[in-house]
N, C-alpha and C positions, 0 to 999 in steps of 0.2 A: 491420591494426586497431591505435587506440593509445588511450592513455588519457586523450586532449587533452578526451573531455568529461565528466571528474570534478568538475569546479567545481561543475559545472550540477546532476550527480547529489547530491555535496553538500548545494546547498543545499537538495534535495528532499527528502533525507531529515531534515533540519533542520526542513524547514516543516513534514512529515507530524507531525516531535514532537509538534503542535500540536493535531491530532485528537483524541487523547485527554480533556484537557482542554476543548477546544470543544466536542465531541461533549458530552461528562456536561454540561456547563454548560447548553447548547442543550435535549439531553431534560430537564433537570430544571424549565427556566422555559415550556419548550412543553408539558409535560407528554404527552411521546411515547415513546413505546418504542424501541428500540434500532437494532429493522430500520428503520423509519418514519426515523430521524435519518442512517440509512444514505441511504436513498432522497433525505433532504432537501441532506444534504451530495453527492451525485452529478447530482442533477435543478440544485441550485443554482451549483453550479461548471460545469455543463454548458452552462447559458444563459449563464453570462458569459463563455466560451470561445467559442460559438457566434454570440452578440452580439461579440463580439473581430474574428472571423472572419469578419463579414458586413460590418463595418466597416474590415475592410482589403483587401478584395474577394476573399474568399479561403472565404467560407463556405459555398460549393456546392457538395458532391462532384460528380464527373464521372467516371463509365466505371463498369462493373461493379466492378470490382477496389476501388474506392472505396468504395462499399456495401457489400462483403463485408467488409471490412477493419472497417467502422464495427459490423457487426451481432457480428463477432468480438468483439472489444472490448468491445463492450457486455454480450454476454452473459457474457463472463470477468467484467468489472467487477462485474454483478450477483452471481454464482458467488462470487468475492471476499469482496465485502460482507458478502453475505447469510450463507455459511456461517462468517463467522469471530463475526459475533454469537449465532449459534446453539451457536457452540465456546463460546464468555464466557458464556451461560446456564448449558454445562452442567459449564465445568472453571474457568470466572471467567476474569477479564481477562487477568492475570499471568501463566498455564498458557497458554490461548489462544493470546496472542502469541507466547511462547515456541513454539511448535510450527509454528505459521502461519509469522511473519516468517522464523522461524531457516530452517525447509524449504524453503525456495525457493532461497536460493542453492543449497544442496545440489542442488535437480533442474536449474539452469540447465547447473551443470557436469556434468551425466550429461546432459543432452542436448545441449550440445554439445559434448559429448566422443563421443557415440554417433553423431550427425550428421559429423562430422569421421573420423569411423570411426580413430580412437585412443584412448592412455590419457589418462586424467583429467591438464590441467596442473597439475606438481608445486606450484607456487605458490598456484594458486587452491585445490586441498587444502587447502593449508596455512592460508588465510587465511580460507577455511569454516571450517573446525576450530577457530581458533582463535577467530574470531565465534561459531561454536556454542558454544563453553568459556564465554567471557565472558557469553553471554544465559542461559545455566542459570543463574551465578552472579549473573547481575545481579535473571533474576524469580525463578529458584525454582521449586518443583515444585508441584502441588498439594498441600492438604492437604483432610482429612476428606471426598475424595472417590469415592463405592463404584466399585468396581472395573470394571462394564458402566458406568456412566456417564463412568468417565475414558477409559475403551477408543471408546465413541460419539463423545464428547468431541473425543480425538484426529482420529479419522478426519476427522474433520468442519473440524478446523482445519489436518488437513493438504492437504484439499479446498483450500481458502481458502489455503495458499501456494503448492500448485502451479500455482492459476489465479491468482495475483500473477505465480509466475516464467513460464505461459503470455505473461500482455500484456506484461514484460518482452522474454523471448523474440520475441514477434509485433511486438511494435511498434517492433524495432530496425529493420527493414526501409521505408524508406519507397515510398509509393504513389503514383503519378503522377498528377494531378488532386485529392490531397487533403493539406492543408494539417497541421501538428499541431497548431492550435487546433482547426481544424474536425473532424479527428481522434477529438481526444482530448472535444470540446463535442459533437457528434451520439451518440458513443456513450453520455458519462455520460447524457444525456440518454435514451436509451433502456433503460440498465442501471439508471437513476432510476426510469422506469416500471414497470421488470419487477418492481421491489422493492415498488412498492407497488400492484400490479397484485391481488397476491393476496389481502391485510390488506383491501383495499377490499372486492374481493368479497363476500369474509367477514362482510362486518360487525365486522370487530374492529381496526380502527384507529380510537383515541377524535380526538374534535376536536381539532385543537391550541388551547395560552392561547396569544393576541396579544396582546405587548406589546410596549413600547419595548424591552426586555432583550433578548427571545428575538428579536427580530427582527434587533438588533445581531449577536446568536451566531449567526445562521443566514448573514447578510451575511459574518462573519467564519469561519465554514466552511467557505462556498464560495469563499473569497477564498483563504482561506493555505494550508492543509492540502490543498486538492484542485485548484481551476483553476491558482493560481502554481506551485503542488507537481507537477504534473503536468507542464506548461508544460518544467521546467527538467526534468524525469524524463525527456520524450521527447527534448528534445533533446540532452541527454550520451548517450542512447542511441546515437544515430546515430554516435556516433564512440569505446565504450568496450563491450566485450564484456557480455553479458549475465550472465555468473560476477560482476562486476565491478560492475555496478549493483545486484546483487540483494545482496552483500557490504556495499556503501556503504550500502542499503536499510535495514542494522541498526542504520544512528543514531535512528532512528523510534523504537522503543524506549527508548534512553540519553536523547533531548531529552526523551521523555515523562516518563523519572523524574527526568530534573533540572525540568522544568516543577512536577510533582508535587511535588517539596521545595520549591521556591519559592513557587506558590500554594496548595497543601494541606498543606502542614506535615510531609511524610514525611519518614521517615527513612533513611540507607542503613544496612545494617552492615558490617562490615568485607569481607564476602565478597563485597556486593553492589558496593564499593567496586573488588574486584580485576576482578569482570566486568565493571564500567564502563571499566578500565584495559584490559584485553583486547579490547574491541570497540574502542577506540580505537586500537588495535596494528593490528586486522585492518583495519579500514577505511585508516591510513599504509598500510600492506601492500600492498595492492591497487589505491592510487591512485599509486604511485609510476610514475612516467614509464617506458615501457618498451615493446618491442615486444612486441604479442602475439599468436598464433597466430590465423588468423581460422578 
């Protein structure tokens, strides 16, 4: 195994920057809640992968293993989504991410260090670690947050990265009869469903406003941040260890806060500045060309 598809991983976590910003945008002019924008951005990037896929004759799964693979997928996907806006209720965005994003490289390389029946590669340590260093510095810890609620908080966003570093993990492996658009377009497509399967029931998903704006955000969240973001996530998979994508994964974070100072006016401070420097370290680190253990 080599690191010949970092490019690809790259520009995923590049595009994912993107969520953040599109997401708020999109809830704020559809006037939808957090889970509902989840569902919108997975249901919406799912059809145009799936439309992708039917359009290059390639959108039918075939055989068991195909379907399993799709309902996998989906249901992490959902898992994903759902608990990490649940974590952003109740430790807020900044803490959230921090726990979700950062944890998943962490469990990639415990499980396949445990799967490989060895120790943890000294490299990939190294370049967790030092990803992890940089995301505390870059968001920062919670603040005025009671103690059961940051504790609920956590669990719940650590939920949400180890079912990231799950479809990382799962979805290195490819499946015979099914495509990575049709893949990656049947699952969001049904992990789309499941998120908003519940809120309906309920009665407690409001109508969305349709407008020209929100319709734009909603086109442009299933485009950059999930269907293309995906697209290039699966397939640097196929050829770049799972420690290794879920390490590159941390740019999600860094493009969000540099988006964030560009169109909302944020600020870094000097600390936040050094954690941006360090996730930049760790991500060189780990795309560097090199053999790796499979």
């Amino acid at each position: 195994m080599t690191t010949t598809g970092v490019p690809s991983l790259v520009t995923a976590g590049l595009l994912w920057g993107t969520g953040g910003v599109l997401g708020t945008a999109f809830g704020d002019a559809a006037d939808q809640p957090p889970t509902a924008v989840a569902a919108c951005r997975l249901g919406g990037g799912g059809l145009l992968l799936v439309a992708y896929a039917i359009a290059g004759g390639t959108g039918r799964p075939t055989g068991l293993p195909a379907l399993r693979r799709i309902v996998v997928i989906g249901l992490l996907a959902a898992v994903f989504q759902g608990a990490y806006f649940v974590a952003t209720s109740l430790l807020g965005v900044a803490a959230a991410t921090l726990v979700a994003i950062g944890s998943a490289p962490v469990v990639c390389v415990a499980v396949e260090s445990f799967g490989a029946r060895r120790r943890p590669d000294p490299i990939a340590v190294r370049t967790v670690a030092v990803g992890i260093v940089g995301m505390v510095f870059l968001v920062g810890a919670p603040t005025g947050v009671a103690a059961g609620t940051a504790l609920l908080g956590s669990m719940t966003a650590l939920l949400s990265g180890s079912s990231f570093a799950a479809i990382t993990l799962v979805g290195r492996r490819p499946v015979d009869g099914l495509s990575e658009s049709a893949m990656t377009g049947w699952s969001f497509l049904l992990g789309g469903a499941l998120l908003v399967a519940g809120p309906t029931v309920a009665g407690d998903l409001p109508a969305p406003t349709v407008t020209a704006s929100s319709i734009v955000l909603l086109v442009a969240l299933a485009v950059i941040p999930t269907a293309a973001a995906y697209t290039f996530w699966f397939r640097g998979l196929r050829t770049s260890p799972a420690s290794t994508a879920a390490v590159i994964g941390l740019l999600e974070p860094l493009t969000g806060t540099v988006l964030a100072m560009m169109v909302l006016g944020e600020r870094l401070t000097m600390l936040g500045l050094i954690g941006a420097a360090l996730l930049l370290v760790a991500v060189v680190d780990t795309s560097r060309p090199r053999a790796v253990r499979a």
